[in-house]
C-alpha positions as a Markdown table, in Angstrom:
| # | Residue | x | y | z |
|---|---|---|---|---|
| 1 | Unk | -53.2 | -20.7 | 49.2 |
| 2 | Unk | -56.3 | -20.6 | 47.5 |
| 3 | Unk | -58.1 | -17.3 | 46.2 |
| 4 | Unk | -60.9 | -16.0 | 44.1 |
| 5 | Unk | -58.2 | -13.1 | 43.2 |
| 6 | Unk | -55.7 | -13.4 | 40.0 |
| 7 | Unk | -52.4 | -13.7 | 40.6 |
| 8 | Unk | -49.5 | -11.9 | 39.4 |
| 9 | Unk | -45.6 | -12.3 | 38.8 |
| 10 | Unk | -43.8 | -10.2 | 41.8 |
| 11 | Unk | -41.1 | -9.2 | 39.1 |
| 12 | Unk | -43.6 | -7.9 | 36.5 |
| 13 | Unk | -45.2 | -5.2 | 39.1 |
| 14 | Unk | -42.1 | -3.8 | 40.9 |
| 15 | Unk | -39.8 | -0.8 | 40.2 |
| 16 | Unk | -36.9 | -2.3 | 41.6 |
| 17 | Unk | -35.7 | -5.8 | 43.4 |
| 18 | Unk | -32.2 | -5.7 | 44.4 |
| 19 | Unk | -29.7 | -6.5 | 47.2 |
| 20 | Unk | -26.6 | -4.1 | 49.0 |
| 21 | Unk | -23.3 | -4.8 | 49.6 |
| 22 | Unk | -20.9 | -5.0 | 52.2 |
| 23 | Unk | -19.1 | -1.6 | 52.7 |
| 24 | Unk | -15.4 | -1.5 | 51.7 |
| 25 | Unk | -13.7 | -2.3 | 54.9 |
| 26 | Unk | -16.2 | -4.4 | 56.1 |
| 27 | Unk | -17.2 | -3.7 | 59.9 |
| 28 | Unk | -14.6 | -1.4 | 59.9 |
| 29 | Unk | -16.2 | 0.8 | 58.3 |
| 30 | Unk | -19.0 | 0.9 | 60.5 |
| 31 | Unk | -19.5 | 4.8 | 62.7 |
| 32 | Unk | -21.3 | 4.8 | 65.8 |
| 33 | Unk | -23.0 | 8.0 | 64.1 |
| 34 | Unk | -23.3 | 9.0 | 60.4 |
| 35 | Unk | -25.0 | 10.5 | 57.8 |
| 36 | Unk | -26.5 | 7.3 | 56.5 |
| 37 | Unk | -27.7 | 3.7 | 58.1 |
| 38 | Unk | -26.9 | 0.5 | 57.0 |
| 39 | Unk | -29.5 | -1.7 | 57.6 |
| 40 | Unk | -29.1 | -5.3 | 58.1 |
| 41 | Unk | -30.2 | -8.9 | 58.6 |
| 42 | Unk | -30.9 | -8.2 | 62.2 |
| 43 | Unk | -32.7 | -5.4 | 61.7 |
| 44 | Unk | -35.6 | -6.9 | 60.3 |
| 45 | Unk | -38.3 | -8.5 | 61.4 |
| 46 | Unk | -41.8 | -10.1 | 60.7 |
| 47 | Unk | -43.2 | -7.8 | 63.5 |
| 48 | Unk | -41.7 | -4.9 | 62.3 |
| 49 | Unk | -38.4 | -3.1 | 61.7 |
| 50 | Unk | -35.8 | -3.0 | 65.0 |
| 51 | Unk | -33.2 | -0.2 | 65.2 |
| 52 | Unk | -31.2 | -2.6 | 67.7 |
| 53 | Unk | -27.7 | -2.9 | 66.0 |
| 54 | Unk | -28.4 | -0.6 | 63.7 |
| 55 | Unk | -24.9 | 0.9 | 62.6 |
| 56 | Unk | -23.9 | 3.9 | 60.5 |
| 57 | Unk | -21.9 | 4.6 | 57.0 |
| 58 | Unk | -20.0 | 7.7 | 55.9 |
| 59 | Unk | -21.2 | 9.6 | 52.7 |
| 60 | Unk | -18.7 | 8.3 | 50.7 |
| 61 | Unk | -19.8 | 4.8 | 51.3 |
| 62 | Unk | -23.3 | 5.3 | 51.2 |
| 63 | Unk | -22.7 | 7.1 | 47.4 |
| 64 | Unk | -21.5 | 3.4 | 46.2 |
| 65 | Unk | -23.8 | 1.9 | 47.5 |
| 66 | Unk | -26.3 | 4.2 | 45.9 |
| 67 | Unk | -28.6 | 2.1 | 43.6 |
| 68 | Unk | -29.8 | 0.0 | 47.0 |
| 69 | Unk | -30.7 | 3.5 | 48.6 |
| 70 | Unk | -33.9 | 3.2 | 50.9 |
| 71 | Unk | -37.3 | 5.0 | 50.3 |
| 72 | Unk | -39.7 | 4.9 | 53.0 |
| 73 | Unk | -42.3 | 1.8 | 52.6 |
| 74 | Unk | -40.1 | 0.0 | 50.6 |
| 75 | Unk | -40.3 | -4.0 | 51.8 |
| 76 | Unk | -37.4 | -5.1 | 52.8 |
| 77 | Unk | -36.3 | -9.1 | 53.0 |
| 78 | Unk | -33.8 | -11.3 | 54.7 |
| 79 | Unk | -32.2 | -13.2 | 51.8 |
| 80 | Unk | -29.2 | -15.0 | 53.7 |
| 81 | Unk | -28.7 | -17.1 | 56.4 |
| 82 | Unk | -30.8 | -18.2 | 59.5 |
| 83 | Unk | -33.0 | -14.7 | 59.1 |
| 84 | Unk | -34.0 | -15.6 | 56.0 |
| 85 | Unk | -37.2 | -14.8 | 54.7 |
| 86 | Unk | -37.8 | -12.4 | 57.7 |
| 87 | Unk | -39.8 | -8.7 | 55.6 |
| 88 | Unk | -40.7 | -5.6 | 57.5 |
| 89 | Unk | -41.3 | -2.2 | 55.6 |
| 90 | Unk | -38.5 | 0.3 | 55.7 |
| 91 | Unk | -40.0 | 3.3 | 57.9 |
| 92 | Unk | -39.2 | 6.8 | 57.4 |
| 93 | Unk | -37.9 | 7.8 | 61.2 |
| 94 | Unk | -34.8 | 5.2 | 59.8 |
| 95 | Unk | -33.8 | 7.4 | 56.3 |
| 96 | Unk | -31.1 | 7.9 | 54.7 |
| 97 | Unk | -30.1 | 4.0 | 54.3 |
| 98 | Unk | -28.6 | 1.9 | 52.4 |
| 99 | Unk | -28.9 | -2.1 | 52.9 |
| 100 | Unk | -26.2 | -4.6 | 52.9 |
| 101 | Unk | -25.6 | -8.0 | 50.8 |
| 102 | Unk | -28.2 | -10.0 | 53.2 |
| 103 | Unk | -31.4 | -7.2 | 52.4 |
| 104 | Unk | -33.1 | -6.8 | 49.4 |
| 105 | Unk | -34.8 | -4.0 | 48.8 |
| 106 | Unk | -38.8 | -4.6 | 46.6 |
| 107 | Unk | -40.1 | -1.4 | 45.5 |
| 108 | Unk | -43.5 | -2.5 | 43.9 |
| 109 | Unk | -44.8 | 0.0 | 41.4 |
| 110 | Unk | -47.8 | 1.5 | 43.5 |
| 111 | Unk | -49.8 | 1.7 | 40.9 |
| 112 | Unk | -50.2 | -2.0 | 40.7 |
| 113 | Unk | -49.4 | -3.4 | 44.9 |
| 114 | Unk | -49.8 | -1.4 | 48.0 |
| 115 | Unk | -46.5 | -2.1 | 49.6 |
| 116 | Unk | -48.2 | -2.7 | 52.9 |
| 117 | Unk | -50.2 | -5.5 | 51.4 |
| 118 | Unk | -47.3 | -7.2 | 49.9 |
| 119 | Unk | -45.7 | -6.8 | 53.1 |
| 120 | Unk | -48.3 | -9.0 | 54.8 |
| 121 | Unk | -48.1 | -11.2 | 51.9 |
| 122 | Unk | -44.5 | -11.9 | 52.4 |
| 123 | Unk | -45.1 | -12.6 | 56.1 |
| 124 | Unk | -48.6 | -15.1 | 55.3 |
| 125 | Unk | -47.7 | -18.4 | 56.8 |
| 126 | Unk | -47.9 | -19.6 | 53.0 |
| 127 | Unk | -45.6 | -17.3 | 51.3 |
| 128 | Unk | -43.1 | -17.9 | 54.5 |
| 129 | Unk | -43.4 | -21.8 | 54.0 |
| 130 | Unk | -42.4 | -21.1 | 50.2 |
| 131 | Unk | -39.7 | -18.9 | 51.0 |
| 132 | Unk | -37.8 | -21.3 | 54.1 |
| 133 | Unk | -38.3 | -24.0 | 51.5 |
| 134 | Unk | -36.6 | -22.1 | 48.6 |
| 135 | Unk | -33.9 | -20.8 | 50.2 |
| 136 | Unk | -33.2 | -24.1 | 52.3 |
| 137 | Unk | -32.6 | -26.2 | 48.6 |
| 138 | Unk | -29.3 | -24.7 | 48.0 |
| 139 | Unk | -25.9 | -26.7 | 48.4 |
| 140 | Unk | -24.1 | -24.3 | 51.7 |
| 141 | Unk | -27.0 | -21.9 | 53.0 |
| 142 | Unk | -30.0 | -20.6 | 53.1 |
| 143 | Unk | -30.9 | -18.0 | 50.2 |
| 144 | Unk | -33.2 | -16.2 | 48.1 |
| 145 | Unk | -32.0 | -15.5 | 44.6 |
| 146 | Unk | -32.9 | -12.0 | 42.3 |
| 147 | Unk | -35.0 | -14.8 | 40.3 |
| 148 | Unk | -36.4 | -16.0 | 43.1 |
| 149 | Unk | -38.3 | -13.3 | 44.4 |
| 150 | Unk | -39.5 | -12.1 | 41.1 |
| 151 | Unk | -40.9 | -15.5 | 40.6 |
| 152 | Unk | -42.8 | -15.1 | 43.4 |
| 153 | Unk | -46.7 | -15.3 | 43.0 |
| 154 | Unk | -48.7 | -12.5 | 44.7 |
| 155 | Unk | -52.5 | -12.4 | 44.5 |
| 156 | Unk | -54.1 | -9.3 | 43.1 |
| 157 | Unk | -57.1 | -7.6 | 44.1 |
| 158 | Unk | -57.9 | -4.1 | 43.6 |
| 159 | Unk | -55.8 | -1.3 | 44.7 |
| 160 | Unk | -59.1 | -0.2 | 47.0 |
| 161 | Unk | -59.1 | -3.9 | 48.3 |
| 162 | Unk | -55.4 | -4.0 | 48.9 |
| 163 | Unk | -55.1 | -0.9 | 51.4 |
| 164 | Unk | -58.1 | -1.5 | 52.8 |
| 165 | Unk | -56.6 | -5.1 | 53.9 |
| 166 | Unk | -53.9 | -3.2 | 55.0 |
| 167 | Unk | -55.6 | -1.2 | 57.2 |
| 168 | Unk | -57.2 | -3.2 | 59.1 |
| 169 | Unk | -53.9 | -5.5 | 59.9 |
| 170 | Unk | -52.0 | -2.3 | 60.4 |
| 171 | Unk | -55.1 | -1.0 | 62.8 |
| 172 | Unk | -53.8 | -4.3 | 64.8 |
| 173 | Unk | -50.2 | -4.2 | 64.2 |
| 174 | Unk | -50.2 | -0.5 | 65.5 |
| 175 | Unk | -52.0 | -1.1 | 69.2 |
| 176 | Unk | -49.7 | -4.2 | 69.2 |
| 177 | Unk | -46.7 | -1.6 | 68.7 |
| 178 | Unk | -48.2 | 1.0 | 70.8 |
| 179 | Unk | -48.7 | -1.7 | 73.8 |
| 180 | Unk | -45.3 | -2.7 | 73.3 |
| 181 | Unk | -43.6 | 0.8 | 73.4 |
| 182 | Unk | -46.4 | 1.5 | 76.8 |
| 183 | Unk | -44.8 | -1.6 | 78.2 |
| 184 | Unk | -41.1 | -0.2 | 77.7 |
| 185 | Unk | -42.4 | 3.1 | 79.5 |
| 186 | Unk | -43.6 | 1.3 | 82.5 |
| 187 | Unk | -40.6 | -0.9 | 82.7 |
| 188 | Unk | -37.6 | 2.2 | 82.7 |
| 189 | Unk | -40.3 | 4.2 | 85.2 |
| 190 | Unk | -39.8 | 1.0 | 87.6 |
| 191 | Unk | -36.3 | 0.6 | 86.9 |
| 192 | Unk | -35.2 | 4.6 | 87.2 |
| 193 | Unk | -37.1 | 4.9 | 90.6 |
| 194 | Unk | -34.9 | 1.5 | 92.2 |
| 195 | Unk | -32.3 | 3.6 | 90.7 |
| 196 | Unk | -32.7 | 7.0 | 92.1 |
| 197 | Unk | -33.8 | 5.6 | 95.3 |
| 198 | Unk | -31.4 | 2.4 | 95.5 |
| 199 | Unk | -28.4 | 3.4 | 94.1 |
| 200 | Unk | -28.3 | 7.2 | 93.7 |
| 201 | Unk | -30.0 | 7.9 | 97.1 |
| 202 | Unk | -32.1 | 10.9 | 95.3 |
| 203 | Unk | -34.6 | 11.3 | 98.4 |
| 204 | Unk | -31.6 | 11.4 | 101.0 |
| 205 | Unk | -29.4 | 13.9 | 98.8 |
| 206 | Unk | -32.6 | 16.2 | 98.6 |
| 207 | Unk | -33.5 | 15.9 | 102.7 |
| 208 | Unk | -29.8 | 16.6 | 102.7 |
| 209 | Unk | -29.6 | 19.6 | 101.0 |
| 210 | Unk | -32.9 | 20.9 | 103.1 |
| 211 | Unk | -35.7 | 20.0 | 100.4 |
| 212 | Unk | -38.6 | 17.4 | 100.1 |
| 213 | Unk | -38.0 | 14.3 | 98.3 |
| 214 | Unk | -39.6 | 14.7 | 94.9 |
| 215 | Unk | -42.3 | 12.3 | 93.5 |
| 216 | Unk | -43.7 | 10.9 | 96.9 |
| 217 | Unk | -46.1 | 11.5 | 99.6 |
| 218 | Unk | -44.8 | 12.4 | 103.2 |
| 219 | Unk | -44.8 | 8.4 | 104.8 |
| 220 | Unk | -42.7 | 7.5 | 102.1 |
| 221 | Unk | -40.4 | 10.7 | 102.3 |
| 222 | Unk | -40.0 | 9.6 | 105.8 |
| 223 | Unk | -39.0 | 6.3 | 105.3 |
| 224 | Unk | -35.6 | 7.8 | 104.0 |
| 225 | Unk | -32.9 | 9.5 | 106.6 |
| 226 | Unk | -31.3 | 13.1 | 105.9 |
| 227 | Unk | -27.8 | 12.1 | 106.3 |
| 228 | Unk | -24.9 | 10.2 | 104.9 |
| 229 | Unk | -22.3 | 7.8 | 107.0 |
| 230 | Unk | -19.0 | 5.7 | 105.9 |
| 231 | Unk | -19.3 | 2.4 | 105.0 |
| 232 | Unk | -16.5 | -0.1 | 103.1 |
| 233 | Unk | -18.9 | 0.4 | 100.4 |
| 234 | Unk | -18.3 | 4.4 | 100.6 |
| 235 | Unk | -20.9 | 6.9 | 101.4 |
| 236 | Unk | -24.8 | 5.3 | 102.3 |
| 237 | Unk | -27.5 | 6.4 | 103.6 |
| 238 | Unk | -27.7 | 6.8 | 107.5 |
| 239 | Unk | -28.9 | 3.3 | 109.2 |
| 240 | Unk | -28.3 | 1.6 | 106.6 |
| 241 | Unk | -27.0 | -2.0 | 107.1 |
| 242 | Unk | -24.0 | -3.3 | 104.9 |
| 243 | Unk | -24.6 | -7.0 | 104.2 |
| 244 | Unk | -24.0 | -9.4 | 101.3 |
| 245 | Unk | -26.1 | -10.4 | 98.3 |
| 246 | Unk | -27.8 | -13.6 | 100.1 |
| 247 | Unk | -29.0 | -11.8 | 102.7 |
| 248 | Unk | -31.6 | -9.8 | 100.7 |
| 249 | Unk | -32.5 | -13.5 | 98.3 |
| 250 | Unk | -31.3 | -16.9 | 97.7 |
| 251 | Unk | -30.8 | -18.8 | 94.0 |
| 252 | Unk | -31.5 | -21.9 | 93.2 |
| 253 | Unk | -30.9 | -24.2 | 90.5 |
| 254 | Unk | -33.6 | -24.7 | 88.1 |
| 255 | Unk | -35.7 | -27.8 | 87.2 |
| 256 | Unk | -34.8 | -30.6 | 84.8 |
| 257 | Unk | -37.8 | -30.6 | 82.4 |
| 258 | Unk | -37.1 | -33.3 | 79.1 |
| 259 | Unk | -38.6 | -32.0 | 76.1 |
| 260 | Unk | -40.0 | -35.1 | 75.4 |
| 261 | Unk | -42.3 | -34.7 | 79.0 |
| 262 | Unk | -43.6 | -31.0 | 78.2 |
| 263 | Unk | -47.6 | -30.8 | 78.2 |
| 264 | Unk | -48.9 | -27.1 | 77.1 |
| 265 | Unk | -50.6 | -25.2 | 79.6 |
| 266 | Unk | -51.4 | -22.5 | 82.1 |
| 267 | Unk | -47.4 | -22.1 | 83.8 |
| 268 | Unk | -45.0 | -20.1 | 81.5 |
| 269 | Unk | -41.5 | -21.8 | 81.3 |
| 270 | Unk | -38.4 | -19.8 | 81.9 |
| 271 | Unk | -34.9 | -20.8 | 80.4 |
| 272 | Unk | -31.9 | -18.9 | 80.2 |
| 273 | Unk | -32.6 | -16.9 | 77.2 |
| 274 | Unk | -36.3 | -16.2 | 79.0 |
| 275 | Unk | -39.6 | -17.4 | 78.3 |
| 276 | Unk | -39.8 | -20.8 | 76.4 |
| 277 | Unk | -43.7 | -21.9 | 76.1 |
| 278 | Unk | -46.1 | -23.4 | 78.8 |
| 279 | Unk | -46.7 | -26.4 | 80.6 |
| 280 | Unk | -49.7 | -27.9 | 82.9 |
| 281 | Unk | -47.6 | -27.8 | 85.8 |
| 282 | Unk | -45.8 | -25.3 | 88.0 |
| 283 | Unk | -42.6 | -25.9 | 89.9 |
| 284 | Unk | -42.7 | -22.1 | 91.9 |
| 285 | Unk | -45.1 | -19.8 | 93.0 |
| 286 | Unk | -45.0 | -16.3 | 91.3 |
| 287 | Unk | -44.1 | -13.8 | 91.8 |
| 288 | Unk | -40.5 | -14.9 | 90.9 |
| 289 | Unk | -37.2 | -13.8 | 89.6 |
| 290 | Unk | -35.1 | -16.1 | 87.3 |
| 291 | Unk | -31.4 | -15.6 | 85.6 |
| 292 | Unk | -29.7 | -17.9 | 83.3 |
| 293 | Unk | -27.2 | -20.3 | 85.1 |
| 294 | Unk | -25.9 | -22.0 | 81.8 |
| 295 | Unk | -25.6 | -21.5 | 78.1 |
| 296 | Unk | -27.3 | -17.5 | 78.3 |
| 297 | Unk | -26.1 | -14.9 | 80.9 |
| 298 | Unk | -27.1 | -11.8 | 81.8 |
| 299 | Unk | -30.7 | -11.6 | 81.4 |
| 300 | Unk | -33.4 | -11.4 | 84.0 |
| 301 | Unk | -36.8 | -12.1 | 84.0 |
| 302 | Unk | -39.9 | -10.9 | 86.2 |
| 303 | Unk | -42.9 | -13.3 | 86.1 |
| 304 | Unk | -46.1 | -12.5 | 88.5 |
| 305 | Unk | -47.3 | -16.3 | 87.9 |
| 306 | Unk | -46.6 | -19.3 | 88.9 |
| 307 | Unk | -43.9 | -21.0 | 86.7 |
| 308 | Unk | -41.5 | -23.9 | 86.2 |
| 309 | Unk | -37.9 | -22.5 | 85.9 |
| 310 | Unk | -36.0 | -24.7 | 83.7 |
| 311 | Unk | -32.7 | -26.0 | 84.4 |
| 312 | Unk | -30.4 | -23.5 | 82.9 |
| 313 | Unk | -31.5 | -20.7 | 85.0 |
| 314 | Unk | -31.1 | -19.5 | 88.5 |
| 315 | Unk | -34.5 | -18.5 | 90.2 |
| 316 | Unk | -34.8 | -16.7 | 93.5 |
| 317 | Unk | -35.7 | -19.5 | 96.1 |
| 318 | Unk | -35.7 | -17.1 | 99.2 |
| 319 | Unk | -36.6 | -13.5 | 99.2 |
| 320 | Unk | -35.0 | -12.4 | 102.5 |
| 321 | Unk | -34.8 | -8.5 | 103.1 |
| 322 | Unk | -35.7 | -8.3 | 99.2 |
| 323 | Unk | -39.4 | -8.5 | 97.4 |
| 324 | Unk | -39.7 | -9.5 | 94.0 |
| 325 | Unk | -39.7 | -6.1 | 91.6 |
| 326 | Unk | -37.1 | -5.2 | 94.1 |
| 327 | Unk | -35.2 | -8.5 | 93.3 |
| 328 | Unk | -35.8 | -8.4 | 89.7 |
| 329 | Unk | -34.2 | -4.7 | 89.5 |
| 330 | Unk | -31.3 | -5.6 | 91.8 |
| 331 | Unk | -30.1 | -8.3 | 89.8 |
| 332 | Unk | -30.4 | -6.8 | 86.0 |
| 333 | Unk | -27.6 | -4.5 | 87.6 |
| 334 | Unk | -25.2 | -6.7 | 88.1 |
| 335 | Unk | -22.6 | -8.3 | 85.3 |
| 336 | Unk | -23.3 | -11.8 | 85.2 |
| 337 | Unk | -21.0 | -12.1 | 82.2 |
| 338 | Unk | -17.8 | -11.4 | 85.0 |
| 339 | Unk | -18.3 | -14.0 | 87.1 |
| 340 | Unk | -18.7 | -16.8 | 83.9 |
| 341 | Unk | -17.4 | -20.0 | 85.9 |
| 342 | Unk | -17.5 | -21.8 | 82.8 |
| 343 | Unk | -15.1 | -22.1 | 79.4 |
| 344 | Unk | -17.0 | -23.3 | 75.8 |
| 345 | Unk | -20.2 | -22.7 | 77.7 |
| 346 | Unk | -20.9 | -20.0 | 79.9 |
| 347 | Unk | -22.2 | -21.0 | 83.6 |
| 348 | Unk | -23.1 | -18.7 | 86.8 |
| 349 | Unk | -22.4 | -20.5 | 89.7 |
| 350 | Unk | -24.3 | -18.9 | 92.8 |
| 351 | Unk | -21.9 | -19.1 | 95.3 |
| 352 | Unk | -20.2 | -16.3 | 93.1 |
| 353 | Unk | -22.6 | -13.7 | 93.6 |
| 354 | Unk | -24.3 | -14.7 | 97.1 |
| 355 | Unk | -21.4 | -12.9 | 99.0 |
| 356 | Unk | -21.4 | -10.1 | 96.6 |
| 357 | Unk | -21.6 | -7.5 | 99.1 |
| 358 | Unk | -24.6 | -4.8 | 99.5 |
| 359 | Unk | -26.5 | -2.1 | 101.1 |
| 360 | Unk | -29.7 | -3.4 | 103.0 |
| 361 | Unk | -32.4 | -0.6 | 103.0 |
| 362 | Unk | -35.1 | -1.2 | 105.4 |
| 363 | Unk | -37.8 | -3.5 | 105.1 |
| 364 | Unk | -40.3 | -0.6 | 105.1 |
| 365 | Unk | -38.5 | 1.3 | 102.2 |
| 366 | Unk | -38.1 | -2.2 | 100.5 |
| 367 | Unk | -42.2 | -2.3 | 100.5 |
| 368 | Unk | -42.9 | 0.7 | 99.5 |
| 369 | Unk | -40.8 | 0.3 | 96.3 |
| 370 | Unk | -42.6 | -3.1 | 95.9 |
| 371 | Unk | -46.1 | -1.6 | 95.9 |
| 372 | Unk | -45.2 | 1.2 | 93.1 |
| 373 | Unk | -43.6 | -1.0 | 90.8 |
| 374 | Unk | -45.8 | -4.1 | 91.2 |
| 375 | Unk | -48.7 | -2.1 | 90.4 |
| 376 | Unk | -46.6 | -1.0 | 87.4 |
| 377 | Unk | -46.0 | -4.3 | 86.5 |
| 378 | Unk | -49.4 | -6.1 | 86.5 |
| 379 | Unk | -50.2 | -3.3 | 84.1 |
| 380 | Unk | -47.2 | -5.1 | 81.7 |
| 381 | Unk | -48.9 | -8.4 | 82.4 |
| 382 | Unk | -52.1 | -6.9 | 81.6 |
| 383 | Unk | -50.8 | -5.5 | 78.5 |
| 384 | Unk | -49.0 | -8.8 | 77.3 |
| 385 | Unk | -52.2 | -10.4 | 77.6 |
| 386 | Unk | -53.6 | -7.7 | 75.3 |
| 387 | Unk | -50.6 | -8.5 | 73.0 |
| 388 | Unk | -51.0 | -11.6 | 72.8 |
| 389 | Unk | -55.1 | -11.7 | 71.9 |
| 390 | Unk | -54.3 | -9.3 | 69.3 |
| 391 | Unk | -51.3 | -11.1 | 67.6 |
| 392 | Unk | -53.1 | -14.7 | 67.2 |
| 393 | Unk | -56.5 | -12.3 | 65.8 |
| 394 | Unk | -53.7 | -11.0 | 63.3 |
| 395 | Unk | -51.7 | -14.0 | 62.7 |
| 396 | Unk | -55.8 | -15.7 | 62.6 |
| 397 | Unk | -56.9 | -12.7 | 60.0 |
| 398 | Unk | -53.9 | -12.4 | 57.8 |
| 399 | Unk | -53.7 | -15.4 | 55.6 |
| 400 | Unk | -57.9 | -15.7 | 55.2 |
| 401 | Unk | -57.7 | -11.6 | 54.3 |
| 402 | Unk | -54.8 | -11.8 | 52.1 |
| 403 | Unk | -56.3 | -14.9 | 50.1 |
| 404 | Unk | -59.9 | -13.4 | 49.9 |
| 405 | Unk | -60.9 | -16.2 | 51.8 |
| 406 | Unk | -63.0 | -13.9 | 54.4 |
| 407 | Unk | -65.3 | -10.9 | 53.9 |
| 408 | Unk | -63.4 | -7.9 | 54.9 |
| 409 | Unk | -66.6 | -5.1 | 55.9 |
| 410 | Unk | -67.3 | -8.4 | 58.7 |
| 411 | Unk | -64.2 | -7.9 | 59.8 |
| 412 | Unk | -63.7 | -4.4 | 60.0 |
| 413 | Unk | -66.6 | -4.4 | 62.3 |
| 414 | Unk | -64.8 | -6.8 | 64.9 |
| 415 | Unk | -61.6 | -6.1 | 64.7 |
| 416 | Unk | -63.0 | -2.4 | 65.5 |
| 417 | Unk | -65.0 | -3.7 | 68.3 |
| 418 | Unk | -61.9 | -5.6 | 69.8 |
| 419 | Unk | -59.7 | -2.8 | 69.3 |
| 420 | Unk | -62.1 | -0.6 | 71.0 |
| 421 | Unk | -62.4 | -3.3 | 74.3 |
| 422 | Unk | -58.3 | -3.6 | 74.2 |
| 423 | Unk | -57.5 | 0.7 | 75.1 |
């Protein structure tokens, strides 16, 4: 990376580099609540810290582990394993923590590095390179040694010029976040009304009990009866047909795709785990529903474009009495992991859930859900799109800022402009 900027030793300008330890007892000695986190490989990121899998120590454990206690912007850094080199900064919602053997904590002396910048520095395409390469020469696995990292080379412009950096990648990272968390909103607002209307019957229990459904306009309110009848499925809504799962959609397999014969383009393609790049042609017509058949169960995946689903997946051929939001909710209900047909590799075969049996709602009621929440959900394609233009102007500015490669009062001015077009 070249720069007009001096450079300095990472060791030389840091309070503190050091790595955790693994709780006596191991995961057994992991609480489901606690006084004090353990953070862990998984729980960093490049795009930011992730409280999934976060787990929980006792006081007494956290007091031996207390010279690798967390302080709020502190950068923390995969050392081990496949995660390595992956740095976020510890964030203060997440205190009191302590890290384990695979974290280090670097506590630059902020007199000399703003911890956001070296943050971003640690995440440039150049330092990452540096990093994977390091850690990838040892004999077993991947690591980053104590002498590693304060060998490390950061460039060193003013304190001024460091935060102001910073503040215009964190301008981007935060609208990023704040699309992100929007698009989570959306999401559980589409999934808790297929819930309360679906499976709860929350409109019929209210019409029931003599009251207006809540959260809908008249036609819709009429759409649902006011009384219950017996069904081998227990209580349902009045009217209501009982039928089985293939009567509201059909699966089908997924289409063999060779690596070797992918061409980039318009058509996201789907796999089992989800989304796995593009290609110039499409195999279905969106909107669509896909599931993993092989390898990865369990997850869903709604797409409002066309798209090739690849041939670990099940996609939804047919929709008979179903739509596609309605689909898409339907089928992150069930537990695909219980009808595994497989052994060393896990495999849905369709047959074992098309007879699954289920209530039918009417066709009407089936609409009216599929307006709301499609609605809902081009608004989460619309964000996505917003996402994505923002994290390739980021991932464009961040090695050109960090080097001094680009003017930075330029590109105050347009990332303010785009930032401005994007609310």
């Amino acid at each position: 990376m070249s720069s007009e900027w001096n450079w300095i030793r990472l060791g030389d300008c840091c309070e503190k580099i050091g790595s955790g330890a693994t709780p006596k007892g191991g995961k057994d000695a992991y609480l489901e609540v606690g006084p004090y986190r353990l953070i862990r490989s998984q729980n960093i990121y490049n795009d930011g810290f992730s409280p999934s899998g976060l787990v929980f120590i006792s006081d007494e454990q956290a007091q031996k582990l207390d010279g690798v206690a967390v302080q709020q912007d502190d950068v923390l850094l995969n050392i081990t394993g496949d995660s390595v080199a992956r740095v976020c900064l510890a964030l203060a919602q997440y205190l009191p923590a302590r890290v384990n053997q695979h974290v280090a904590i670097i506590r630059p002396s902020s007199k000399i590095l703003d911890s956001r910048f070296l943050r971003y520095f640690l995440a440039s395409p150049y330092q990452q390179d540096l990093m994977l390469g390091l850690a990838g020469a040892g004999a077993t696995r991947n690591a980053l040694t104590k002498g590693m990292i304060e060998d490390f080379k950061v460039p060193y412009p003013s304190l001024a010029t460091q935060s102001a950096i910073s503040d215009v990648l964190s301008a981007l990272d935060d609208r990023i976040t704040l699309l992100r968390d929007t698009n989570a909103t959306l999401e559980a607002i589409a999934q808790a009304l297929f819930k309360s209307w679906f499976v709860d019957f929350d409109p019929v229990r209210a019409k029931v009990e003599g009251l207006d459904p809540e959260g809908m306009d008249a036609a819709t309110a009429a759409l649902f009866p006011n009384s219950f009848e017996e069904s081998n499925l227990g209580l349902v809504p009045k009217g209501w047909l009982i039928g089985e799962l293939q009567d509201l959609l059909v699966l089908q397999r997924g289409f063999d795709l060779p690596a070797s014969e992918r061409i980039a383009g318009d058509y996201p393609l789907i796999a089992a785990s989800g989304p796995s790049g593009t290609h110039h042609i499409a195999m279905a017509k969106g909107p669509g529903v896909v599931t993993g058949r092989s390898g990865v169960l369990g997850k869903v995946f709604l797409t409002l474009e066309d798209y090739w689903p690849l041939n670990t997946t099940l996609w939804v051929k047919k929709f008979n009495r179903a739509t596609p939001c309605y689909a898409y909710e339907l089928l992150k209900l069930l537990d695909f992991s219980s009808f595994n047909a497989g052994s060393a590799v896990p495999t849905l075969n369709r047959n074992h859930i098309h007879g699954l049996k289920y209530v039918l709602p009417p066709l009407e009621l089936v609409q009216a859900y599929e307006d709301i929440a499609r609605a809902i959900h081009l608004r989460v394609l619309e964000n996505n799109r917003q996402v994505q233009t923002l994290t390739q102007l980021r991932d464009t500015l961040l090695p050109r800022l960090i080097s001094g490669q680009l003017r930075l009062s330029e590109t105050e001015v347009s990332v303010e402009n785009m930032l401005s077009e994007a609310v």
